[in-house]
N, C-alpha and C positions, 0 to 999 in steps of 0.2 A: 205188645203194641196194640192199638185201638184204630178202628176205624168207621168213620162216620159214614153212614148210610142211612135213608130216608122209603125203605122198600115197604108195602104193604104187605102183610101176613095174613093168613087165616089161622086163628086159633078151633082147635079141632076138638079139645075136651079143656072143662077148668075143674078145679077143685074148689069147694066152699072152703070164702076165706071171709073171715070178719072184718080185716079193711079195705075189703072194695066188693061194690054193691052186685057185678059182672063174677066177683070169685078169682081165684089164681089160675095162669094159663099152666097145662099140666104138658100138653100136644099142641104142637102149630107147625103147619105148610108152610113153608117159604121156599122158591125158587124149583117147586113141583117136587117137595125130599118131606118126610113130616122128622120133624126133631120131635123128641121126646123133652123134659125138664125133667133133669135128674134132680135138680135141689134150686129151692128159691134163696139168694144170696142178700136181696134187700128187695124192698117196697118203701115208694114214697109218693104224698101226693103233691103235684102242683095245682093253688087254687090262688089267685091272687085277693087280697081283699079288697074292698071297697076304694081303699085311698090309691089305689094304682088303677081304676079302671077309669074315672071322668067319663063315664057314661057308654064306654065300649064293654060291648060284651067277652070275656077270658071264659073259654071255656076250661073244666076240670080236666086234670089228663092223670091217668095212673102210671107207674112207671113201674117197671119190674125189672129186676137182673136177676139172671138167672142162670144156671149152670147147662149145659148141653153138650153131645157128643161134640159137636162143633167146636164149642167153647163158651166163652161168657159171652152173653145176647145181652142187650138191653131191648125190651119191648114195651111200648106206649100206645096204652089204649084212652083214647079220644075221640069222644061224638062217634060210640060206636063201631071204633075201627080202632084198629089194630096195625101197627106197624115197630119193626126193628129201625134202630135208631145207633145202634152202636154192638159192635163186634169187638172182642179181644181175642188176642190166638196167642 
């Protein structure tokens, strides 16, 4: 089961990764616990192009799932921040 959640993170260590310019989240705090990433399960980016903005600004967002004691996170980092975005148990 999945559930949606919009919480901000801190990410605590990344690993160099070649698709994203910040690196892969390795450690991240949420809710005052540091999880660990035991394994990255997917990466993808969201960038819209030109024909979908008519003059607004989209910003770039990375998007990681990843494996954790907890279970599968999804984490999206955007302008900077960091936030889970979706839980499975």
């Amino acid at each position: 089961m999945t559930k949606r959640v919009r919480e901000r993170v801190e990410v605590v260590d990344t690993l160099p990764d070649r698709r994203a310019n910040d690196g892969a989240p390795s450690r991240f705090r949420w809710k005052g616990r540091i999880y660990r990433v035991r394994s990255i399960l997917g990466f993808w980016r969201e960038d819209t192009g030109p024909w979908w903005r008519h003059g607004l600004e989209v910003p770039q967002r990375d998007l990681w799932r990843v494996d954790t004691s907890l279970g599968i996170i999804e984490l999206v980092h955007e302008r900077g921040e960091w936030r889970v975005t979706r839980v499975w148990d």
